[in-house]
N, C-alpha and C positions, 0 to 999 in steps of 0.2 A: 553464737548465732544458732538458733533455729533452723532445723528443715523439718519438711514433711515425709517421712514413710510411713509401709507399713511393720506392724510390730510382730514379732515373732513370738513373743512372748504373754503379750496381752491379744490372744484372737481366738473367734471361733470358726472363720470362713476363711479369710484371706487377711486381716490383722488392719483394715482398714480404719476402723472405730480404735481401735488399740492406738492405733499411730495420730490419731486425729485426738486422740485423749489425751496422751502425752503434747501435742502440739499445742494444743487450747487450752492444757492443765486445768481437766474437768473429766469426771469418772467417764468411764466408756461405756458404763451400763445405762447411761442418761443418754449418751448419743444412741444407743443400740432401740432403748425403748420411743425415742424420737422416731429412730427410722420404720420402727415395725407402725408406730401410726402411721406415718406418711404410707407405706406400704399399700394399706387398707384399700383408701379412695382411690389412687394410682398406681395399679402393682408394678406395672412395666414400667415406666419413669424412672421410680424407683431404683429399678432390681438394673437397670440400664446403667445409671449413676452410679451403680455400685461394684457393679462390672467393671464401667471403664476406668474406673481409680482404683480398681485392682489390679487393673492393668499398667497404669499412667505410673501410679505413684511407687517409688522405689523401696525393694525391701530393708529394713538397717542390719547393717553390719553385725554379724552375730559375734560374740565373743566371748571365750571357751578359757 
């Protein structure tokens, strides 16, 4: 089974794109350049979005 976090190991802010990269099984650097266009025309939406699923979505399990 699948879940959603975020990734500790694939991130540069809070590991949201990382976590959504491995969820989708699609590079993170396609999600990341997606989001900086959406960015553009609506920066607050955005950066809102991305906030709150920084918040929402759970970090994974680190393991050492």
């Amino acid at each position: 089974m699948k879940k959603l976090y975020r990734s500790s190991d694939n991130r540069f802010i809070a590991g949201v794109f990382g976590g959504l990269s491995d969820y989708f099984n699609i590079d993170a650097t396609i999600l990341r350049l997606i989001f900086v266009i959406c960015l553009i025309p609506s920066f607050f939406t955005f950066a809102l979005i991305y906030a709150v699923a920084a918040l929402i979505i759970p970090k994974d399990m680190e393991i050492y």
